[in-house]
C-alpha positions, 0 to 999 in steps of 0.5 A: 500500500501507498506509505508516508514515511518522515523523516528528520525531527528533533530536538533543536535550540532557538536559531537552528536548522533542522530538514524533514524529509518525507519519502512517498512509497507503494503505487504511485501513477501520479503525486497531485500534491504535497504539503506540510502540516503541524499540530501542538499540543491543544491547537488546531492543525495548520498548513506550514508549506504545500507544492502542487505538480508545476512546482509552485509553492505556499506558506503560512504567514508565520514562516515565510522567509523561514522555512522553504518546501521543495521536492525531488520527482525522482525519489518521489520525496518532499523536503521542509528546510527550517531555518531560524526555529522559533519555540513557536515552531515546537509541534508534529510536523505530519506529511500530506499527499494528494495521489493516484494509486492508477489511471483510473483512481480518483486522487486521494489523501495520505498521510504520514505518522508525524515526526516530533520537531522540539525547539527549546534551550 
């Protein structure tokens, strides 16, 4: 079956840099889009990054000039590159994919189990 796997999270102080990574495997025909989600404790989810098929890309207000999405076609993978880390930014950061299994399947929604990101001294 079609699996999201994350990868990259951790402990980081305030200014680091961490790059999640999240590798799309199982049957694939084609990646519609993908994105960046987040959720802390006792907050709604949010969109951090999303890019669609033609490459281009979105961001959250609060971190634009932060954070950069970007993805690699051949490795059918998405990147998060964060910079600048705010304990703000402290969350679950989940991977989403929107994806046809075959020619013939409507696009559907995946997701991935989360990796913990941690920004604290």
């Amino acid at each position: 079956q079609v699996q999201l796997v994350e990868s990259g999270g951790d402990l980081v102080q305030p200014g680091g840099s961490l790059r999640l990574s999240c590798a799309v495997s199982g049957r694939i025909f084609s990646i519609n889009a993908m994105g960046w989600y987040r959720q802390a404790p006792g907050k709604q989810r949010e969109l951090v990054a999303h890019i669609i098929t033609g490459g281009s890309t979105s961001y959250a207000d609060s971190v634009k000039g932060r954070f950069t999405i970007s993805r690699d076609n051949a490795k059918n993978t998405v990147y998060l590159q964060m910079n600048s880390l705010r304990p703000e930014d402290t969350a679950v950061y989940y991977c989403n994919a929107d994806l046809r299994r075959t020619d013939r399947d409507n696009i559907n929604i995946y997701w991935g189990q989360g990796t913990q990101v941690t920004v604290s001294s």
